[in-house]
N, C-alpha and C positions, 0 to 999 in steps of 0.2 A: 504493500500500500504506500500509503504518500512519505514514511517515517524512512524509505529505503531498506525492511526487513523483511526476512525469513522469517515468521512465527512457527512453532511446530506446536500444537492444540490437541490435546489428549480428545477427543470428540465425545467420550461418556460423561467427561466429567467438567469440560472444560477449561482442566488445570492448564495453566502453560509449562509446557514441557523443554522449552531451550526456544532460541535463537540464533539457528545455525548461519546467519545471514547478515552481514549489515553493510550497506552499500551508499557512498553517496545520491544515490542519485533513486527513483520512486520503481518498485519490484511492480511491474505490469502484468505477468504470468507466471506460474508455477507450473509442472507436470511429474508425475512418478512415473519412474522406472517401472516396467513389469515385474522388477524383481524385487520391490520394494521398500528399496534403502537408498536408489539414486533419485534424486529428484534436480531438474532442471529448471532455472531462474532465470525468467526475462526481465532484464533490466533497463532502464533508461538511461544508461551509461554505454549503451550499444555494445555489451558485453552479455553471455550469455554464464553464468555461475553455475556450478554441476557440483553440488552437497552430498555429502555421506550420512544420513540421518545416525549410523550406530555411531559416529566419531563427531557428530554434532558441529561438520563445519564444513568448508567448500575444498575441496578436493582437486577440482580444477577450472580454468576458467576461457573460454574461447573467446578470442578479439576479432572477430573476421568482417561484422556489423560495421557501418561506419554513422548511425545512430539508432534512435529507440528500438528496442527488440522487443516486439508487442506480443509474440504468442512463439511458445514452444510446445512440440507433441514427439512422441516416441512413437516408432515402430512398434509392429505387433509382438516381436522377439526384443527387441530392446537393442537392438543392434545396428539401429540408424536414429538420427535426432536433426528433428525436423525445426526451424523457424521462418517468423515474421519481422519483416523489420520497415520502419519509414524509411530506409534508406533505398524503397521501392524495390526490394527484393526478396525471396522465397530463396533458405538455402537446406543441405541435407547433409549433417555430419556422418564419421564414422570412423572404426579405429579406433586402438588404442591412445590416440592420442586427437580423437575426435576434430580432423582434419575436413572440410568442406570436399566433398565429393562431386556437390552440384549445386549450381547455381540458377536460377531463374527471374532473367528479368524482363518479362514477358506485357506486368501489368502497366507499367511508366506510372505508377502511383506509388502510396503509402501502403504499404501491403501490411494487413492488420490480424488475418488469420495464417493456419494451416492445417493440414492435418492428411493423415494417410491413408488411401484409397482403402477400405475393407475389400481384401481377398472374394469374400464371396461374392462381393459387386462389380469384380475389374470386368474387363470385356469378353477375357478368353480364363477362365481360373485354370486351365489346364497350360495354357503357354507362357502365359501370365501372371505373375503374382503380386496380389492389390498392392507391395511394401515397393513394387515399380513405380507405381504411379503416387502422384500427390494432387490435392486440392487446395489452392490457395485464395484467399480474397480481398478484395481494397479497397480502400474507402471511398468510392463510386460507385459500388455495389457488385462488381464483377466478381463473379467465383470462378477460377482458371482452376481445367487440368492438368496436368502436363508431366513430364518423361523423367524420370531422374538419370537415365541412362543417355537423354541428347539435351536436358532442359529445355524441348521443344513441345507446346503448346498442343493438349489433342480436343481438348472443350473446352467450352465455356456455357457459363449459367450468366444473364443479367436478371437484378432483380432492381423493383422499382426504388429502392431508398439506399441509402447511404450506407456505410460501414457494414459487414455481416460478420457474425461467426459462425465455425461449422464447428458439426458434432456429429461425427461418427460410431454407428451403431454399428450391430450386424445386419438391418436391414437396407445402409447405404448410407449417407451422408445430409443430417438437419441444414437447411441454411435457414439461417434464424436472423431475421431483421426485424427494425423499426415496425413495418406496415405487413411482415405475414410469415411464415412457419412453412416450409415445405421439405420435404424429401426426396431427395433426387435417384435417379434410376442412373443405369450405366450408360444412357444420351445424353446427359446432363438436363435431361429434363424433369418436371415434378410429377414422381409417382404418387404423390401424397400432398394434398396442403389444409393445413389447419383453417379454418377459412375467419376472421374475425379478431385475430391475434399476429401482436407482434411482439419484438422484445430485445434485451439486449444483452442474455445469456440463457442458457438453456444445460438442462441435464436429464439422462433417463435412467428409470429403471427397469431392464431388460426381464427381471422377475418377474414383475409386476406391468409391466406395460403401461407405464405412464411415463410423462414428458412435464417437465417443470419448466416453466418461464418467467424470468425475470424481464420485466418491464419497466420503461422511462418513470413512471411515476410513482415507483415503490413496490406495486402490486408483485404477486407469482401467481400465477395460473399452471395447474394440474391437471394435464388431460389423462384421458382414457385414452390409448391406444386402440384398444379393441372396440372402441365405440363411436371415436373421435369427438365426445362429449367433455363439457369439460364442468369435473363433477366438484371440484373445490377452489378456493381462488381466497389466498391468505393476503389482507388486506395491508398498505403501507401504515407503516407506525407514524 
């Protein structure tokens, strides 16, 4: 948040449990390792900080941004690490020493999301593996696919507002804006759209099939997946 920190938040109880993190400058995104000790720090120092939660401190730190790093996400194996950055670009680390593998500068914008194509949504899952592909988006509202292996553009989604973030499930990738809620299929087009809802973060539970939204004005809205009703809606304080 704005203080420039790492919190780590026991979530049963929430004690604070350490501050593996302090950085000049405002922590814009987080992300866990699949293996759930690494967790990735997007920072507004154009640096991306990679924490050891058992040793409660940052372990190593990649410079390759040349400013804000808005959004970071890990591959499905944990073996590639994906970011955003206003320095209008989409990049893809890897290695031991988490060196940039790939670069994309596709969108000529503020590229504010990312995240990585779900396997069972890529084109071909048998030639292809979704950890090939990426979705990036910018604050124009474009959501880009595109290659890790040529950084070369294969879709695109426009949607009608500003800024978006994705959220990938298993049944393909949320793009969640201001003005509406959809799900994209492997045309980049909406196999799904919540119709009456927009927002400006989002999370699911695959258990349970529901979709959480946060919205401009405080609110969260709860839908039903399986019904696309939307059966609770916790109100802003």
């Amino acid at each position: 948040g704005r203080l420039g920190e790492v919190r780590l938040i026991d979530a049963a109880s929430g004690d604070l449990l350490g501050v593996p993190l302090v950085t000049s400058e405002v922590v814009l995104d987080v992300a866990v390792h699949p293996d759930g000790n690494l967790v990735a720090a997007a920072s507004a120092d154009g640096k991306i900080h990679l924490l050891d939660l058992s040793l409660a401190k940052a372990v190593h730190v990649i410079h390759s941004h040349s400013d804000w790093v808005r959004s970071v996400a890990w591959s499905s194996d944990g073996k590639q690490l994906a970011s955003a950055s206003r320095d209008k670009t989409a990049k893809v680390f890897a290695g031991e020493a988490w060196r940039p593998v790939a670069t994309y500068s596709g969108h000529g914008d503020d590229v504010v999301d990312v995240c990585f194509v779900p396997a069972a949504t890529s084109d071909s899952a048998k030639e292809k593996s979704g950890e090939a592909q990426l979705y990036s988006s910018d604050a124009a509202g474009r959501v880009h696919r595109w290659s890790i292996s040529n950084d070369k553009k294969l879709g695109q989604h426009k949607t009608n507002a500003g800024a978006v973030r994705l959220l990938p499930t298993s049944d393909g990738v949320w793009v969640v804006s201001e003005t509406a809620v959809v799900l994209l299929n492997t045309e980049d087009e909406p196999q799904r759209s919540l119709q009456g809802i927009g927002g400006l973060s989002a999370a699911v539970d695959n258990s349970t099939q529901r979709l959480a939204v946060g919205g401009s004005q405080g609110e969260v809205r709860i839908w039903d997946l399986t019904t696309d009703e939307s059966p609770r809606q916790i109100e802003p304080l």
